[in-house]
N, C-alpha and C positions, 0 to 999 in steps of 0.2 A: 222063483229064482231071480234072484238080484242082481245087477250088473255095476258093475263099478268103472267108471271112466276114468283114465289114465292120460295126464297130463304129458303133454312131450317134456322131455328136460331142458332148461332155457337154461346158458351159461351164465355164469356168475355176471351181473352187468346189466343183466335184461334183456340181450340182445342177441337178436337168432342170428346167426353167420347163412349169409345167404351164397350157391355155388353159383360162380358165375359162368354164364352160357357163351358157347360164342356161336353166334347167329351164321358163321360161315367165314370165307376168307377174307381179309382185308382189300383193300385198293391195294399197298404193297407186293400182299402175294400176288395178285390177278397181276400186275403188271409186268413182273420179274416171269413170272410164266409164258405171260405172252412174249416178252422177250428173248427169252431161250430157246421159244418155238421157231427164231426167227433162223437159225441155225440150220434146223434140219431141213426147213424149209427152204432156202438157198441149196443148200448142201443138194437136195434131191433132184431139183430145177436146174442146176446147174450141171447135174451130174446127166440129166436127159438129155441138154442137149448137145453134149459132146458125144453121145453116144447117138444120138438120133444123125448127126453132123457126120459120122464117122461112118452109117453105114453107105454110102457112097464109096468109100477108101479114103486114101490119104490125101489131103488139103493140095498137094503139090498136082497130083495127075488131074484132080477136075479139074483145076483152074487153067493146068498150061497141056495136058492129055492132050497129043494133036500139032502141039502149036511150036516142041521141042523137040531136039534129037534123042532118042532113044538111052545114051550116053547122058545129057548133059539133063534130061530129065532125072537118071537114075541119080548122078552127081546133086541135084537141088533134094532130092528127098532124102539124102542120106547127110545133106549139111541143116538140113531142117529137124534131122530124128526121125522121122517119120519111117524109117527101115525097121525101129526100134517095137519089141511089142508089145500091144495094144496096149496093156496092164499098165507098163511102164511108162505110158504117155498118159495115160490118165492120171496116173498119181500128180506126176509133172507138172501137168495144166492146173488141179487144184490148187498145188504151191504155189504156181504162178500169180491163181485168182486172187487167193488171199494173200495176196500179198502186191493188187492190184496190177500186176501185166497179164494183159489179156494178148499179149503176140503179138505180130508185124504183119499187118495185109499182103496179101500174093499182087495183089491186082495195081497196088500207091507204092507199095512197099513204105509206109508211112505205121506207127504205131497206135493198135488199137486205142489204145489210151487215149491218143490225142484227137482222133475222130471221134471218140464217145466226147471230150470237152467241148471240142468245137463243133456236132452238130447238137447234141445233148441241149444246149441250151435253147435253139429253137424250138426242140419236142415242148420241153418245159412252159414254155413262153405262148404254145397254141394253145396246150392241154388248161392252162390259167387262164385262156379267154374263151375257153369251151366251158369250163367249168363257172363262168361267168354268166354264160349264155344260160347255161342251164339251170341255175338258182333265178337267173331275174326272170323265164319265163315258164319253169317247173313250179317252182313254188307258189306266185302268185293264181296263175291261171287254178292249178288245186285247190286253194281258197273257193277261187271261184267256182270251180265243178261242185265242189261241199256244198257251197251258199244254194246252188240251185237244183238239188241233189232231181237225179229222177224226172227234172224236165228238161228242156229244149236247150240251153245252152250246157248245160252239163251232158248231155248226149253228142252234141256238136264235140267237146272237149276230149271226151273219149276216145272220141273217133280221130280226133286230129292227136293225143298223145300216143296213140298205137301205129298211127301213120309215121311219127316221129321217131319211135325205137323197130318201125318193121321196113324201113323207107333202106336201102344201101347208102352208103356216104357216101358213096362217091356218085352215084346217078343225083341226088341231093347239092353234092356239091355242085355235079354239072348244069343243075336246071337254073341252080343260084348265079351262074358264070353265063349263064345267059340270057336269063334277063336284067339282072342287075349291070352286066360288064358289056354285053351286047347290044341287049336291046334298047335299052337307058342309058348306058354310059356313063355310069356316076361311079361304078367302083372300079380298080383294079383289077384285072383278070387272072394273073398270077403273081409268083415272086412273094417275097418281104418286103421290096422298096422298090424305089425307081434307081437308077445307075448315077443321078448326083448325088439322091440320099447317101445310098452305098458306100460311095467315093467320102464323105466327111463322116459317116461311122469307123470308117475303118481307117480315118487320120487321129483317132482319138489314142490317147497313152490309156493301155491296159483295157481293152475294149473285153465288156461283157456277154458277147453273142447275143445276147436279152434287148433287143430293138427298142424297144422301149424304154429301157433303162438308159442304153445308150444313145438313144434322143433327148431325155430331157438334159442327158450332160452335153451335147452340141449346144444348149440352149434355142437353139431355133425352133420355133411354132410351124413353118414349113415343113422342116424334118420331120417332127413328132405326128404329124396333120398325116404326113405321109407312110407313113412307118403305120399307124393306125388301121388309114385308110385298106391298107393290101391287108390287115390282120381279119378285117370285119367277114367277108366270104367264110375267108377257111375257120374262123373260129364260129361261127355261125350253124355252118355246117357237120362239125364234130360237135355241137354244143346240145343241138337238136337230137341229136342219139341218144342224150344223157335227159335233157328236157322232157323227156315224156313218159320216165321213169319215173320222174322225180314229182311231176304232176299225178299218175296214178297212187302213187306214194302218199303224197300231201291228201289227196281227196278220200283213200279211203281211211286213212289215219283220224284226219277232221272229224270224216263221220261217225267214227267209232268214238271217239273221244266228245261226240256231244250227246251222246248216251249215258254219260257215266252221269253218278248223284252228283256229284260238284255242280255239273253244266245244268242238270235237270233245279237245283234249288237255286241257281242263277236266273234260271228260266221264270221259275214260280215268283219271284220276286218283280218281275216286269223287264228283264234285262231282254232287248232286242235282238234278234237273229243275228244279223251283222255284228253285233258289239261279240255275240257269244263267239262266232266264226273267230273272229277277228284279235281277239285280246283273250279270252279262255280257251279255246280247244285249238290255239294258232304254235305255241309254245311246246305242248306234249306233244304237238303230231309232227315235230321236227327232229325227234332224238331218231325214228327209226332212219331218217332218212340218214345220219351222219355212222349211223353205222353199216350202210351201204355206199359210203363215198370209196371206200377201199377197193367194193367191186368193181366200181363207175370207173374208176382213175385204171385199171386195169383194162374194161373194156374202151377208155378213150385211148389208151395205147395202140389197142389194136387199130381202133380206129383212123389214129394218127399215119396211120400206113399208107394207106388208102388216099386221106386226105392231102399228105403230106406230095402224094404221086400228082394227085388231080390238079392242086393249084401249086404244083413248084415250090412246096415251100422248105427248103432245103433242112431239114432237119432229121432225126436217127431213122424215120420212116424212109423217108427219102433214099440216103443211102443203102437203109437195108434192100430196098429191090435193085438198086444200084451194083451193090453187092454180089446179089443175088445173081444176076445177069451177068456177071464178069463172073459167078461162080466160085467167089474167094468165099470159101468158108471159114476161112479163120476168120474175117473179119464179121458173116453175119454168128459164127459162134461169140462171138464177145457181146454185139451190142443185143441177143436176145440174153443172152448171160445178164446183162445192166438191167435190161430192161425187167427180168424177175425178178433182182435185188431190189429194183424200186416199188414194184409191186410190193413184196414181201416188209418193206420197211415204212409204207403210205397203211399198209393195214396196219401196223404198229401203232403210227399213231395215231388213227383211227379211233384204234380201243385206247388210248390213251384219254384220248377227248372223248367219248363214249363212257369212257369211267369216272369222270371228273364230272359229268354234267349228270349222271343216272346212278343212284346209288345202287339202283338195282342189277348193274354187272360187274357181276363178280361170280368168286370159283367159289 
């Protein structure tokens, strides 16, 4: 028996129509998604902690409970809403959010708004020198734990980046406030500035809370010298939280990436340990790290708190225990409210730059 082979049919032209695949979602779609998630995510975080804030009672009796007549208490809850129920103030306060009033403090009688602007920018301006801290000595020092994988300086390193992320910040901050501010006497011990700095920050037109910005527009070298000076401690100290993340991050990224064939026929060619560290497996073992900057900016928030307490640095940490302590919940409901918004919008772009540098994240 015979077989006969059967040609496919080829269209007129010669030419076979090929279907095209799609290997998965675009950067487009991955991005518009992430975006939309940014929605529920607020929406949910936001919806905690009015409800977390709420199971105490109403904003008016914690803050002034005690401290008012019976009468003139019931008079401030009933001019606030807060008589009103529950359902009906949570809807409220959403419209509010979105629509950026976050309420009037019990404790300033001052609007949330304008305490998120004005201490806001400090949080910003620590969290940018912690996060400085933590790249100039996260990153390199993990080179180095790679380079010497398995012996004595790489063990040393270990040990000092688990000290780094398991140390409290504020026992950290305090040991840095005393030898550097005590017992040496070279830095600052708390505050932003000294009280002349202060005094010509705050004669500037349209002043940016941002110290630094708003020294180099005094133009003065003293100013900025100063303004620096008091930054180094507290950013030092939150930076190091982040720093030995970012070191275990880099060292095992390195080593796994001088495994791969790339590095191995690099290797075969005569290319030296250091050159490989250094310039081939230095570039891929960075993408993990920037897509956990989202989480890091998150836990320096928290950390911010702490830090913000230990050395004075008057910024959203700051007041929130401030806050705290005077009991006005309206006002720590608003700034943990911001402070989710920024989380939730710092991992946006995150995966923004996460997807522009790695083709390989996507939906």
């Amino acid at each position: 028996m015979t077989t006969v082979a059967v040609k496919p049919s080829v269209p007129v032209g010669g030419r076979v129509s090929k279907k095209k695949t799609s290997p998965g979602g675009g950067i487009g779609r991955y991005l518009l998604i992430r975006f939309l998630l940014i929605f529920p995510t607020i929406f949910i975080l936001v919806s905690m902690v009015f409800w977390l804030m709420r199971t105490t009672g109403d904003p008016i009796t914690a803050a002034l409970g005690g401290k008012l007549p019976p009468e003139q208490l019931a008079e401030r809850i009933q001019a606030a809403g807060y008589d009103r129920p529950i359902i009906v103030q949570y809807f409220e306060y959403l419209g509010q959010v979105f629509t950026g009033n976050f309420g009037t403090t019990i404790s300033t009688n001052r609007p949330v708004s304008e305490v998120l602007l004005t201490y806001g920018s400090a949080t910003a301006e620590l969290v940018f020198y912690a996060l400085i801290v933590a790249f100039v000595i996260g990153i390199p020092l993990g080179m180095v734990a790679a380079y010497w994988r398995d012996k004595a300086p790489d063990a040393f390193l270990r040990v000092f980046a688990i000290l780094c992320y398991a140390t409290p910040v504020f026992f950290a901050g305090l040991l840095l406030k005393l030898v550097f501010a005590v017992w040496l006497n070279v830095l600052p011990v708390a505050g932003r500035s000294t009280t002349g700095s202060e005094l010509q920050l705050q004669l500037l037109p349209n002043p940016t809370g941002i110290y630094t910005i708003d020294a180099l527009r005094t133009g003065d070298p003293a100013v900025l010298g100063d303004v620096l000076a008091h930054a180094v401690l507290p950013g030092v100290a939150l930076g190091l939280l982040t720093a030995g993340v970012f070191l275990r991050l880099v060292r095992t990224n390195v080593i796994g990436t001088l495994g791969t064939d790339y590095v191995d026929a690099a290797r075969s060619r005569g290319v030296n340990e250091f050159r490989l560290v250094s310039k081939h497996a230095y570039r891929p073992a960075l993408i993990p790290i920037i897509t956990v900057i989202g989480l890091q900016i998150a836990l320096l928030l928290g950390g911010a708190v702490l830090t913000e307490t230990t050395f004075e640095w008057q910024g959203l940490g700051f007041m929130l225990i401030e806050f705290i302590k005077a009991r006005d919940f309206v006002a720590v409901q608003g700034i943990v409210a911001l402070l989710a918004v920024i989380v939730a919008l710092s991992n946006f772009i995150v995966d923004i730059i996460a997807a522009l540098i790695d083709p390989r994240v996507r939906y």
